[in-house]
Structures are given as C-alpha cells and as structure tokens.
C-alpha positions in Angstrom: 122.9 118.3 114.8 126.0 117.4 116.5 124.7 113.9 117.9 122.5 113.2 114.9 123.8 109.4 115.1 125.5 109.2 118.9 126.9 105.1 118.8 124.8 102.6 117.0 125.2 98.9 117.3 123.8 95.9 116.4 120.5 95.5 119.1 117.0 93.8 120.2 114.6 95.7 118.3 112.3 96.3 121.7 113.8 98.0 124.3 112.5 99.6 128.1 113.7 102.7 129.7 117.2 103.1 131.5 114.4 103.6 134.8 113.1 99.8 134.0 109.5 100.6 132.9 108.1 101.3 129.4 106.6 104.4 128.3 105.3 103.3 125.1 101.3 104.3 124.6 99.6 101.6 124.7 98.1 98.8 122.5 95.5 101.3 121.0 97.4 103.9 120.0 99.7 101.3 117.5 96.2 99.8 116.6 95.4 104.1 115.6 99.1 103.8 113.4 98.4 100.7 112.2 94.8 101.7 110.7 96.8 105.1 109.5 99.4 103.6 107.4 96.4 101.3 106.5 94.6 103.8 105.0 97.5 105.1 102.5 96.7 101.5 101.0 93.0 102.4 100.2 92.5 104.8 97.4 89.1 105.2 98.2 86.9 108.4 97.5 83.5 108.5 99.5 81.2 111.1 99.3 79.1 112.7 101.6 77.2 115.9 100.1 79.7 118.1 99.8 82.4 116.7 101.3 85.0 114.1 100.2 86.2 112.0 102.1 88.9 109.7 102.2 90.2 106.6 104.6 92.8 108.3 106.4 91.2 111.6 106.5 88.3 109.3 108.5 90.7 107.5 110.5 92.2 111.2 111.8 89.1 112.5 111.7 87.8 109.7 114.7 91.1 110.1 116.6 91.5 113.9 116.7 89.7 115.2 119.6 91.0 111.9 122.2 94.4 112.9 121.1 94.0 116.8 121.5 92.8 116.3 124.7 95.9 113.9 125.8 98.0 116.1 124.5 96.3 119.0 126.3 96.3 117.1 129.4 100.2 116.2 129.7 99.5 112.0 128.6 102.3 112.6 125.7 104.4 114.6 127.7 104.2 117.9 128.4 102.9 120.3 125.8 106.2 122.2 124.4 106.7 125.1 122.2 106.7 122.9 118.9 103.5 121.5 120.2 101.9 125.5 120.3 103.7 126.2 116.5 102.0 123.8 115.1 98.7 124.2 116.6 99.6 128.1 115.9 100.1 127.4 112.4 96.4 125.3 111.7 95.3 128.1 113.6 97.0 130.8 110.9 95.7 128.8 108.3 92.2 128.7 109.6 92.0 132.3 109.5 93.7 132.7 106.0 90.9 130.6 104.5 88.4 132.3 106.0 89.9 135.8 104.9 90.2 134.6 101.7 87.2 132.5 101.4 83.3 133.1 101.5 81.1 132.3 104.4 78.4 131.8 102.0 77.1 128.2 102.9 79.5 125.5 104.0 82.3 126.3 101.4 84.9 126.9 104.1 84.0 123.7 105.9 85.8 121.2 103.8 88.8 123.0 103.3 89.6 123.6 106.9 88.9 120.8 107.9 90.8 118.8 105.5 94.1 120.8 106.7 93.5 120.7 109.9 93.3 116.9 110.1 95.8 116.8 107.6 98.7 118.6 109.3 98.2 119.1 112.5 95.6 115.7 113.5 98.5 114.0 111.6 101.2 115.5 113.5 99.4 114.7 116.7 99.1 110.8 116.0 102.4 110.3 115.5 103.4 113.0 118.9 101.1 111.1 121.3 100.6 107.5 119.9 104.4 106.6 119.7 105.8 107.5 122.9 108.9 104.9 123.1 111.4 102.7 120.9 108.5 99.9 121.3 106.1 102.3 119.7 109.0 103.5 117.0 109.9 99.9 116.1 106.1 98.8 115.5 105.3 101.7 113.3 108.9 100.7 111.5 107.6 97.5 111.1 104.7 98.3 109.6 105.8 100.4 106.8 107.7 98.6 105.9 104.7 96.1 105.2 102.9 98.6 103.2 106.0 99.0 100.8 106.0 95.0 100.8 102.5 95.5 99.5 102.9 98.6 97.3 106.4 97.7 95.4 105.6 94.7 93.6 102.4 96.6 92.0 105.0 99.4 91.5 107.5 96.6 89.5 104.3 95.3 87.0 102.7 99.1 86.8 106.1 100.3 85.3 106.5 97.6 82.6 102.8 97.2 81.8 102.3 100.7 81.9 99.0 100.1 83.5 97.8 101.0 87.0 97.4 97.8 87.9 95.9 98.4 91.9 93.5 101.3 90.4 91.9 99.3 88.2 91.4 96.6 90.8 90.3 98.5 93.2 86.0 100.2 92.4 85.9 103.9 93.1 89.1 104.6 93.7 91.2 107.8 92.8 91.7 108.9 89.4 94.7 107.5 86.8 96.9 110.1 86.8 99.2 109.5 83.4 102.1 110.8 82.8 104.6 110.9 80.2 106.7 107.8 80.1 110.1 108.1 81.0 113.1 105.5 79.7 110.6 103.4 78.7 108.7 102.7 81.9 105.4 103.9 83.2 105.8 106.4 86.3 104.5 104.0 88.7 101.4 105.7 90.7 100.1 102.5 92.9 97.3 103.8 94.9 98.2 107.6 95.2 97.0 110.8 93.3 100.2 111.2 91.7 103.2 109.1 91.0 105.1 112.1 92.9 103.0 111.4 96.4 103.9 107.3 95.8 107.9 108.7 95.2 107.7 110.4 98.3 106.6 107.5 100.6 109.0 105.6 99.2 111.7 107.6 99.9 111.0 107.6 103.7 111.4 104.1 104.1 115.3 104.8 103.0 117.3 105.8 106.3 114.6 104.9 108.3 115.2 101.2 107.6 118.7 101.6 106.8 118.9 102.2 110.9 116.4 101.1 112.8 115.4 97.2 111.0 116.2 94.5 113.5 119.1 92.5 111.3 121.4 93.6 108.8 119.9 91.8 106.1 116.9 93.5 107.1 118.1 97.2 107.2 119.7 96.4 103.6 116.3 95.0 101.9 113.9 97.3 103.4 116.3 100.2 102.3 116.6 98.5 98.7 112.8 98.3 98.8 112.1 101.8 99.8 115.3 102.7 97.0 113.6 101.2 94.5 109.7 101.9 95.1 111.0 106.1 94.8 112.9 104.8 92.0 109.9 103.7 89.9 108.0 106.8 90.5 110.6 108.2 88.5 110.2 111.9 90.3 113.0 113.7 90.2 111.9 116.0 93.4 111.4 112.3 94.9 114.4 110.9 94.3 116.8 114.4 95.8 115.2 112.9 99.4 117.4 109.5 98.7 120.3 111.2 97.5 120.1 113.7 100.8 119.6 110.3 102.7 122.5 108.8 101.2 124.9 111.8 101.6 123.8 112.2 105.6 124.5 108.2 105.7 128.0 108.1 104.3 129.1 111.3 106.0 128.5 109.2 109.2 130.4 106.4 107.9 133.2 108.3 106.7 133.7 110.6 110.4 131.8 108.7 112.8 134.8 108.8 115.0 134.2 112.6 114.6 132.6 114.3 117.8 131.3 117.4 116.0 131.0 115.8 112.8 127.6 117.6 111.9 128.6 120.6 112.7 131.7 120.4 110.0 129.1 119.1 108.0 127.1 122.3 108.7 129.8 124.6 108.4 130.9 123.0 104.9 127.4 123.0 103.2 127.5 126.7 104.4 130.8 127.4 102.4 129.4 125.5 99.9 126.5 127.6 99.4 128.9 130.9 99.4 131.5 129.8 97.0 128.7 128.6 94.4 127.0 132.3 95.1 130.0 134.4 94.5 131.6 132.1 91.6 128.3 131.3 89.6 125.8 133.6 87.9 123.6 131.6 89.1 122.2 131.0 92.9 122.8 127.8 94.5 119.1 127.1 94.5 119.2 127.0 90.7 122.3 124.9 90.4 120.5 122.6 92.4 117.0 122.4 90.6 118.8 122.3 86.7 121.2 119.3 87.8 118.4 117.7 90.3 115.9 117.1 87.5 115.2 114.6 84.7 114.7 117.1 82.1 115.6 121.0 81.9 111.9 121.6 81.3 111.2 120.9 84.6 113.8 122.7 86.1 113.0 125.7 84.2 109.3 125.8 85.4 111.0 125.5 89.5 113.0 128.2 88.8 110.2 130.3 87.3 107.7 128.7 90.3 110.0 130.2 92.8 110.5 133.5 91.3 107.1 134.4 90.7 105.6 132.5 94.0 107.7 134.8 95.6 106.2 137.6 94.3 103.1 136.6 95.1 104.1 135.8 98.8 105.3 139.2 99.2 102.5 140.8 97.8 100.1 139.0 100.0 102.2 138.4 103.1 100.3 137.5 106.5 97.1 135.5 104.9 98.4 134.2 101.6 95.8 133.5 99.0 93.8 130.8 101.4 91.7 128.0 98.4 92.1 130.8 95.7 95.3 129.4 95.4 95.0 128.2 91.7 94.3 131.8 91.0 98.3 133.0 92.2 100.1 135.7 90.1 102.1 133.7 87.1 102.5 134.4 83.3 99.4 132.5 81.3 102.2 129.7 79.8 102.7 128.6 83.2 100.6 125.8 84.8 98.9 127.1 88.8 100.8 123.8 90.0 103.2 124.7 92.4 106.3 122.6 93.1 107.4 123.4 96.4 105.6 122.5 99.2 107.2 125.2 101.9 106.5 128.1 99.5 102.9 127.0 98.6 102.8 127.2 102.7 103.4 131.0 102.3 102.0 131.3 99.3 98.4 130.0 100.9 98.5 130.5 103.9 101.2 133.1 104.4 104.4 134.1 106.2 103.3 133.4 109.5 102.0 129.4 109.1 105.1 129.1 107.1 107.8 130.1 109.9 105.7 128.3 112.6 106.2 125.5 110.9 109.5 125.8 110.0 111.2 126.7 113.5 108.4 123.8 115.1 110.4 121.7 112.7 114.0 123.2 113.5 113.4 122.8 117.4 112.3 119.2 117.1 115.7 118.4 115.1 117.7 119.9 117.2 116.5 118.7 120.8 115.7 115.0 119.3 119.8 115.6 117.9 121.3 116.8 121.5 118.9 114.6 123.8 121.2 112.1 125.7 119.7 108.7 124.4 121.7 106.0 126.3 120.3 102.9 124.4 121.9 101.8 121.0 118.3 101.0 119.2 117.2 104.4 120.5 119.8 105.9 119.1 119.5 103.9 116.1 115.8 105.0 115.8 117.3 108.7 116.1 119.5 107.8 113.4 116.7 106.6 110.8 114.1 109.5 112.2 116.6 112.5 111.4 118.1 110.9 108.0 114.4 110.8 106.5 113.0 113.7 108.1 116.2 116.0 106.4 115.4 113.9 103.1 111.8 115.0 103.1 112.5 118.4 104.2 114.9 119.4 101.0 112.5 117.0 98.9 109.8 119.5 100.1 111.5 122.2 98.4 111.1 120.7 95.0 107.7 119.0 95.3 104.0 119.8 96.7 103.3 117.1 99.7 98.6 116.4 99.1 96.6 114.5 100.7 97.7 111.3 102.5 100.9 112.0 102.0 101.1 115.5 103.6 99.4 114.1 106.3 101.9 111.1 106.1 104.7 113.8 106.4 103.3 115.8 109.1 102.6 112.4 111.2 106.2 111.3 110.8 107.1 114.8 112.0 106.1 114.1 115.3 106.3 110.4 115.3 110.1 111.6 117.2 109.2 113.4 119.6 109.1 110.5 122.0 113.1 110.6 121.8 113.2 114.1 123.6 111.3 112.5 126.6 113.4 109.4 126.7 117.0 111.4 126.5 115.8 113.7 129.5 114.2 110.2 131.4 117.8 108.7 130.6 119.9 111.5 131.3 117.8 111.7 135.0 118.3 107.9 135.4 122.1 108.2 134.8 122.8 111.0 137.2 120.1 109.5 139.8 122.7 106.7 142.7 121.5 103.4 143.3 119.9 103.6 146.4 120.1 100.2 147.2 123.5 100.0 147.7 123.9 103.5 149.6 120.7 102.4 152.4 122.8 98.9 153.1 125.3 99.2 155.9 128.4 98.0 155.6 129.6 94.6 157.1 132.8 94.4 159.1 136.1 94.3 157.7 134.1 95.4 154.7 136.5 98.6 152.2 134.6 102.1 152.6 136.3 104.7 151.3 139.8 103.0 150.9 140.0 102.2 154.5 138.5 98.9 156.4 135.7 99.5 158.5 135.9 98.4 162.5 132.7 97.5 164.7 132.2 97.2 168.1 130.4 94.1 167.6 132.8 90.9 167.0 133.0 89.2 164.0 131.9 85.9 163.4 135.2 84.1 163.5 135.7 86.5 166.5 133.1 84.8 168.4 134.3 81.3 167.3 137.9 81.8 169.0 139.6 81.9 165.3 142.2 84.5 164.5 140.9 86.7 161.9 142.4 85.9 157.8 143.2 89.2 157.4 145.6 89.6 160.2 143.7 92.7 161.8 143.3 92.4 165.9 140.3 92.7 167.1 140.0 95.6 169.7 139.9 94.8 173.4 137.8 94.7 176.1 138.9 97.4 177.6 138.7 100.0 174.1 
C-alpha cells in the first residue's frame, strides 16, 4: 500500500483520461447505481411463494445476466484473476449449500440465489457500471444523498426512541429493539439491524473526506457519515471510523513520506508481536475487550471466535452451508455470529473464505501501486482504500446481511476502474506526441542543440535582407 494516497489536491470533481476520451460506462449503468443505493432506502419485503424478495435483491436480480455477460465479453476491462476468485467463491458457496442442503423441492433455490446476487451480482455492478472518476464521483454523490435522507430520521429515532421511517413506511422490515444505550435509542432507519445502518454509515467517512468536490463538502459529508455510525451506537460499526481516522492522520502526519505505508505496515506488525509476547492475552482479544461498549459483548467475540473456529476446522472445505444456526457452541451462547469473514468459513468453508480474501488483497494492492496521474483520481483512490480497510477490520467484529453485504461487496469492486485508468495513464505518459515529431523543422529552427541549414533560402534570403541572426547563407556554388 505504498501509494495508498499518491498527491491529492484540491480539483474539478469530473475528470477525462490523460488519452483525452472518457471511459466512464455510460448513462445506464449510473441509472443501475442510482436505483441500487435506491433500494437500501426501501425496507420493503414482497413475497412471492416461497421466496422473499426485496428491492435491491430485484434491482441485482434484473441486471445480473447483462453484466455477467459484459464482463465476460471484456466491456469492463478484461476479466482478471480477482474477477475468477470471486466468481470461484459464489461458485464454492453454491456447492456448500447444496452439500449441506436438501434437494427436496425448491429449498436450495432461495438461498443460492440470494448469495449469489448478494456477493457476487453486487460486486459485479460496481466492477462494470463505474468504469472512470465520472462514474466514481456520481455514485459519491449519491450516497451521500441517501445519508442526507437517512441521518435526520437517525437524529429523531434516537431521541424518540421510535423507528420513526418503519412505521411510516406499510410492510416494511421488522423493529429490531435493542437495549438503549446512554440514553438514546440505537438508531435502525430502514435496515434489519441498527448494526447494518452503523455500517453504511461508516463508509461514507474517508470516502467523502477525499473525494467531495469542496472542502466544506468533504468536512460535512464526513460529519454526516461520523455521526449517522455514531447513532447506531455499534461498537463493531464504529472500529471502521476509528480505522478510517487512523489511515487519514497517518497520511497527514508523513505524507512527505515515500514508503509511508509500508512503515505503517511494518509498525502494526511489531505492534502485533510485542502485544503477543508481553500480554497473556492475543492481540485479537485486546482489540475486541477495549473496541466494545460493554465487556459482555466482548466476551461473547472472544468466545464466537474460539468456538467458530472449531467448528471451521471440523468442517473445513464446505462449511455448514443454511444449517448454519445449527454451528457447534455451548447452549448459553446465542447461533449469532459476529464476524462476517469467519461465518464465510464457517458456512461456506475455507475455500470461499480465502478466494475472497486474496480477490480482496490483489484489488488493494494493484488499485495502491497503479500510476493514477490525475489529482481527483488519486483522490478517489484515497477515499476508496480508506473505507474499504475500515470495512474490512469492521468485518471482523460484525456479520455484513442483506443490503448491506451486498452494499459491501458492490463497493468492493466499485475500484477496480482505478487499475485500468493507472495502466491507460501510465501508457499515455510513456507514449511521444506525435504531432510534434511528424512536423519538419523550419530553417534556422534548434534541433538537437545545433541550428538546422536548408538548401532552400529563407524568406529574408529571398528578399535581399541579411539574416538577424548573423548566420551566412551558403553559396551558390555549395
């Protein structure tokens, strides 16, 4: 993560390509976006038989073949190894529900295909409909809209203690209550859990704090997106703004730093060891006791991750697939898993979970090192890789469901674009202007260091005038 940041400055929120021509998808694909993030606002449940459906499973659900088959056929780029984890790891978890599962009837129908849309349809939208810093900037733009929308609800939820939006809204997903905490209801909005509404939230944080046009901008949308994870009051919510944070004012403090993030790297490393060998405890304890509200809940990660790893290990290459509620625990301990990447193995097994995981370490690390010569590209860099290493640790703490998983996968690939751009860039740079090397040179014109003579007479020449520059013309007889 060496150039996580690369130079920001101050810059026109639209942008083209160093070649002189956008490469941004199109009007319909940011129409696709805009009805995605649309459908977080609707907390609407319809059923059909079996199934449940909900808006933004629909809206994947419409858009999922047209953008398998661009990104098949090379229209986002060409198809790189990312690309093949994560359709490897759908795959994987195909196959782990149906080990698991019963072909009795359509039982296995809804379940695939809710993860399947969910992680990788998601993480195709935002991998082929935003394709350039036009395409970035929009679906910027239009978060931020829905945290316009959602906050304010958050504010009079909190202080009423009543889920205001849910009970405006007929049919829509259940109340989830929870305990109040310092006084204030744990804001929910229009999400299953006021854990999923945290985590939306939180995105918003270093992605606005980099990429929002004006500085007053980048300061409200970040004190938006601050306080909408604030209200939530989720601690696992909440670690993704302080990761945020910590990346930010490392970059303030040594952004004249080349290797910066490689220090940073090789300090959180040391980190780690000294807390392991001085402490009886491992670092990811420390972390959990002192990155919770209450030691009640950091007691129950501690014992989540110490007995989901048991039962990863016992069940290592398919998981558990739906019987998931069903994992190995002691019966005072609640099936609800807090920690989304070990729930991967835990379901799906070793194999989904380490596709994912190296997809996700590969797209970091070519979106860090690709040569982005534009300082609002590199600012969108800046924004996509703060947020995306918030929600990655966040994921350790809490379980991403339903819109919001999908949210997280489609923000996962809604970067990729910046690969693409760095390599058209880079090309660009090292590519001479050609219009300047086919024109031949005047006379008297510098080539070289030396001036350039021609057989043909200058104009002055012609005229009878002595030449300015006091070089003699050659003669008649040469």
């Amino acid at each position: 993560m060496q150039q996580l940041h690369g130079t920001i400055k101050n810059s026109p929120a639209v942008e083209v390509s160093t070649a002189g021509q956008s490469h941004s998808a199109g009007k319909f694909a940011r129409l696709m976006v805009l009805l995605f993030i649309i459908s977080m606002l609707v907390p609407v449940w319809i059923q059909v038989g079996s199934i449940k459906l909900i808006p933004h499973r629909i809206v994947l659900l419409l858009v999922f073949f047209p953008l398998f088959f661009q990104l098949i056929a090379g229209k986002a780029g060409k198809v790189r190894i990312f690309d093949v984890l994560m359709m490897f790891s759908a795959g994987w978890a195909v196959l782990a529900i149906m080990v698991n599962g019963s072909f009795a009837g359509t039982g296995l129908i809804q379940p695939i295909g809710i993860y399947v849309l969910e992680s990788f349809g998601a993480y195709m939208l935002g991998r082929v409909a935003i394709r350039s810093v036009e395409d970035f900037t929009h679906f910027t733009r239009t978060f931020l809209f829905s945290l316009m929308v959602l906050v304010p609800f958050a504010v009079a939820e909190a202080v009423t203690h009543r889920p205001i939006m849910l009970e405006l809204i007929p049919k829509s997903v259940s109340v989830n209550y929870q305990e109040p905490r310092w006084g204030l209801r744990r804001a929910q909005t229009v999400f299953a859990h006021p854990i999923l509404f945290g985590v939306y939230c939180s995105v918003g944080f270093g992605l606005f704090w980099y990429t929002l046009r004006s500085r007053m901008m980048r300061a409200g949308g970040a004190l938006m997106a601050f306080g909408g994870t604030g209200l939530s009051l989720s601690s696992g919510a909440f670690i993704s703004i302080v990761i945020q944070m910590l990346f930010i004012g490392w970059e303030m403090m040594m952004k004249q730093v080349p290797r910066r993030w490689l220090i940073f790297s090789i300090l959180c490393l040391l980190a780690y060891v000294t807390i392991d060998l001085l402490s009886n405890r491992t670092p990811f304890h420390i972390l959990v006791t002192y990155g919770t509200f209450n030691t009640g809940n950091s007691y129950n990660r501690i014992n989540i991750w110490r007995f989901g790893m048991e039962n990863v290990w016992a069940n290592p290459f398919f998981g558990l697939g739906e019987n998931i509620s069903s994992w190995v625990r002691p019966s005072w301990m609640s099936s609800s898993a807090d920690n989304y990447w070990l729930l991967l193995a835990m379901q799906y097994g070793i194999p989904c979970f380490l596709a994912v995981a190296t997809a996700l370490f590969v797209i970091i690390r070519r979106v860090s090192l690709a040569p982005l010569m534009t300082p609002t590209a590199q600012a969108c860099r800046a924004g996509y890789l703060t947020a995306m290493g918030g929600l990655i640790v966040a994921g350790g703490t809490v379980h991403f469901w339903h819109g919001v998983m999908a949210f997280v996968m489609f923000f996962f690939g809604s970067g990729i674009w910046m690969i693409d751009a760095g390599a058209r860039d880079k090309a660009a740079a090292e590519t001479p202007d050609k219009s300047d090397a086919d024109t031949p040179p005047q006379a008297g014109e510098p080539q070289g260091g030396q001036l350039v003579y021609t057989r043909q007479p200058a104009r002055h020449e012609r005229k009878g005038k002595q030449p300015a520059s006091g070089v003699r013309p050659r003669s008649k007889r040469a």
